[in-house]
C-alpha positions as CSV (number, residue, x, y, z in Angstrom):
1,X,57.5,66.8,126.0
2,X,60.5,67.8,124.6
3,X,61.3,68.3,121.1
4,X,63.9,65.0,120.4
5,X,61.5,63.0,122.1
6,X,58.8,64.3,119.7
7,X,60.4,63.7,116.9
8,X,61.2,59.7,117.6
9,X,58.0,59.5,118.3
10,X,57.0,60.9,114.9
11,X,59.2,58.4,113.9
12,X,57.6,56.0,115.5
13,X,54.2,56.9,113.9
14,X,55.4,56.6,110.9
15,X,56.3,53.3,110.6
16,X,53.2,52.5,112.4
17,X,50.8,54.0,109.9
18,X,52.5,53.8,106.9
19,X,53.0,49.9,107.2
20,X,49.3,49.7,108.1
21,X,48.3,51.6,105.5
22,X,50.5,49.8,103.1
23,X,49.1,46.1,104.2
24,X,45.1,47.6,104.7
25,X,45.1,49.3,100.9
26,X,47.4,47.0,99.3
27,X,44.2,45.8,97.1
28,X,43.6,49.2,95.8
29,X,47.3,50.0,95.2
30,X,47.4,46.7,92.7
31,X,44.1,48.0,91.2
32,X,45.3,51.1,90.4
33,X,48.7,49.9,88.8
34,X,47.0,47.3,86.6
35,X,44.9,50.1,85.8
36,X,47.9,52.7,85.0
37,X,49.2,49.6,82.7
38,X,46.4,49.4,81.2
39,X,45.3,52.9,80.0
40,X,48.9,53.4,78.5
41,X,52.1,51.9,77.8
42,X,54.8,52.5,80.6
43,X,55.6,51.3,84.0
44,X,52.6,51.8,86.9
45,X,55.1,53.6,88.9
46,X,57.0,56.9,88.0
47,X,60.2,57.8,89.7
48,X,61.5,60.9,90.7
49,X,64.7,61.7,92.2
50,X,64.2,64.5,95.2
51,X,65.9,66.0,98.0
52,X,65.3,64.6,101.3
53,X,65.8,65.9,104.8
54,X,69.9,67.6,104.9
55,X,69.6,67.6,100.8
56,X,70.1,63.7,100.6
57,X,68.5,62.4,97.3
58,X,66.2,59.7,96.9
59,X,63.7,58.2,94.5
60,X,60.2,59.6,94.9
61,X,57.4,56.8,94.0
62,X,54.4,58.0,92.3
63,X,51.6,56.2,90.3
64,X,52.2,57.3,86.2
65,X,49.9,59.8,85.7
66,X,51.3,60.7,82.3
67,X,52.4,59.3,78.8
68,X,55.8,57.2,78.7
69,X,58.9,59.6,78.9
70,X,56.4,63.0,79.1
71,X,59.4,64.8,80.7
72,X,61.0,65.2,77.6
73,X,57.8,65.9,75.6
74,X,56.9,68.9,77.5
75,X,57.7,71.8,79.9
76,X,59.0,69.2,83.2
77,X,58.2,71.8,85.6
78,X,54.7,72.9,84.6
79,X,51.4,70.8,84.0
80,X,48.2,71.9,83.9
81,X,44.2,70.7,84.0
82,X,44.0,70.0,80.6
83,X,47.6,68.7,79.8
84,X,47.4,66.4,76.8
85,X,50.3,64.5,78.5
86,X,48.1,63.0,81.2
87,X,46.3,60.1,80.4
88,X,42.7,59.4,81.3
89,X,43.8,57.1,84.7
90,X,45.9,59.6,85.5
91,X,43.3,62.7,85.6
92,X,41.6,60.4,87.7
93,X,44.3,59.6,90.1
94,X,45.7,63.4,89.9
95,X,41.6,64.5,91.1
96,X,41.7,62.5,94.1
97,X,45.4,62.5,95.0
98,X,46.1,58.6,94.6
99,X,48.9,59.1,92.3
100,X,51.0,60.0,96.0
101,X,49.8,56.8,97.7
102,X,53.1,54.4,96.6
103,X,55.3,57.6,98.9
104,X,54.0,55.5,101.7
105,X,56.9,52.9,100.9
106,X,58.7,56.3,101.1
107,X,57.6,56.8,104.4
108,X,58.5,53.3,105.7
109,X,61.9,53.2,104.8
110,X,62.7,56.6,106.3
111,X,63.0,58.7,103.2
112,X,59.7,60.3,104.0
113,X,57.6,61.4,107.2
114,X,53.4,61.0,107.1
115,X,53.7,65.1,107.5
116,X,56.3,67.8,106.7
117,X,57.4,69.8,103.8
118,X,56.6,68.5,100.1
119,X,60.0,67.4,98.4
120,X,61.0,69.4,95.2
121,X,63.7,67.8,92.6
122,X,67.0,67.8,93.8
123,X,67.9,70.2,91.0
124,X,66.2,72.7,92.8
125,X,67.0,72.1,96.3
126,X,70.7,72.6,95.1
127,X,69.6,76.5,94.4
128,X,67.4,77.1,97.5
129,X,68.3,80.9,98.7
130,X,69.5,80.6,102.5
131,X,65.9,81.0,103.9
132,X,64.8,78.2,102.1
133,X,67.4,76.0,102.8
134,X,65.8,75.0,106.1
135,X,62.8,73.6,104.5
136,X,65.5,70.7,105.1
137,X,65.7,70.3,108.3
138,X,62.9,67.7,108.1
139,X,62.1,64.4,106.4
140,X,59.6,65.4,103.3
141,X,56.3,64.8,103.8
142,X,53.2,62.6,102.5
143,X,51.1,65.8,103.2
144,X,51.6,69.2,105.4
145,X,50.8,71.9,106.7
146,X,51.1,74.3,103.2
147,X,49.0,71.1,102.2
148,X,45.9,71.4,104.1
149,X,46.2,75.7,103.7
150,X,45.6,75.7,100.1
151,X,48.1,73.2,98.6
152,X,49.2,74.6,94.8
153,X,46.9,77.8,95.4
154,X,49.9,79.5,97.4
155,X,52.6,80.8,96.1
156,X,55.9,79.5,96.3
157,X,56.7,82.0,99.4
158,X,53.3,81.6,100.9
159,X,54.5,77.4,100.8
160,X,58.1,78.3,102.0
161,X,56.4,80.8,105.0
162,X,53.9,77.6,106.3
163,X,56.5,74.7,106.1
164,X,59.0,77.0,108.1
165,X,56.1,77.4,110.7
166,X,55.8,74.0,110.6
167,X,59.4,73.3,111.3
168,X,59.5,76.2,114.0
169,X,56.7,74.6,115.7
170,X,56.8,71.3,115.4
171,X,54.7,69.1,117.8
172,X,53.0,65.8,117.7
173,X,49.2,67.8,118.2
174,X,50.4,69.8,114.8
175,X,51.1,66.4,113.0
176,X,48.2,65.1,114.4
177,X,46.2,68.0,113.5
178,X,47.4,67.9,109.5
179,X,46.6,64.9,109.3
180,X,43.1,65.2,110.8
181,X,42.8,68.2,108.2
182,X,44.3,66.5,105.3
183,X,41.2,63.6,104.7
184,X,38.2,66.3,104.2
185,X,40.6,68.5,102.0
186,X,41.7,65.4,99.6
187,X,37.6,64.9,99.3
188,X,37.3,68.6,98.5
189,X,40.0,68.5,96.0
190,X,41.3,71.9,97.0
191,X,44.7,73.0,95.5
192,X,45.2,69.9,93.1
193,X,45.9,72.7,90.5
194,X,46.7,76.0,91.2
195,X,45.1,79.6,89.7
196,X,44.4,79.1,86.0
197,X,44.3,75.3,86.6
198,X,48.1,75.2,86.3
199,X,50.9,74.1,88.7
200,X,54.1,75.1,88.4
201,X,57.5,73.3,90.1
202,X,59.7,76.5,91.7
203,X,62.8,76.4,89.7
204,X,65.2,79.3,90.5
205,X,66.9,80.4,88.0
């Protein structure tokens, strides 16, 4: 199968199983906003403007996993395991990775793939070196395959070195295969923070 077929069929998938998801855990998704409202004041949703596939911008949806307007009350490109920005639903959330469960809205209306490189602000995108740049050449993904090979416990290179791959490669089986990968390593928690319990957004200088 060739690769352009391949990727409408990705596509395809995506729409599939993101809308699916969306209608089969809609329940849960209202829980856990009432929930975010609840712990502390703020919206249940936090926005974040990214770079999508060829550098387009769009708004990122996660679940608030922090205090109201902690970008500007702290370091906006670090947090760490014992933040006192996060608030207690959010630790939660952050734990299990249900803070990324709204990017399936992401996914639906074409901003986002199920699979493929993690988006990073558009701040940064802008200063990618020109082996980085082609992290791009895909629609950001829900999960991936730096994702499922240890997350925020590789480096920034070691992440740039496994999405390239990814792109390189790409084939349904490899989606397919993330994405079997990615269930059992949510349960395991591996990589939510990185070595010292910190994680740190690459910002070139």
């Amino acid at each position: 199968m060739n690769r352009a077929l391949q990727l409408g069929l990705k596509r395809t998938l995506d729409i599939v199983l993101s809308a699916a998801a969306l209608l089969l855990l809609a329940p849960l998704l209202l829980l856990i906003g009432l929930a975010v409202r609840l712990d502390s004041p703020g919206p249940a949703l936090f926005r974040l403007r990214v770079a999508g596939r060829n550098a387009r911008p769009f708004e990122l949806l996660k679940f608030r996993t922090m205090i109201k307007e902690a970008q500007q009350k702290g370091d906006p490109f670090e947090t760490a395991v014992d933040d006192p920005r996060i608030t207690r639903v959010g630790r939660f959330l952050r734990r299990w990775s249900l803070d990324e469960l709204p990017q399936l809205w992401n996914v639906l209306r074409g901003e986002m793939s199920l699979v493929g490189p993690r988006p990073t602000f558009v701040e940064v995108a802008r200063r990618y070196s020109p082996h980085e740049v082609h992290r791009l050449e895909m629609r950001p993904g829900l999960t991936g395959w730096a994702q499922v090979n240890g997350r925020n416990l590789l480096s920034w290179p070691q992440r740039v070195e496994f999405d390239l791959d990814y792109i390189e490669r790409y084939s349904l089986w490899l989606d397919l295969k993330i994405l079997a990968r990615t269930l059992p390593a949510l349960a395991r928690r591996e990589g939510v923070y990185g070595e010292g319990g910190k994680v740190r957004m690459h910002h070139p200088a």
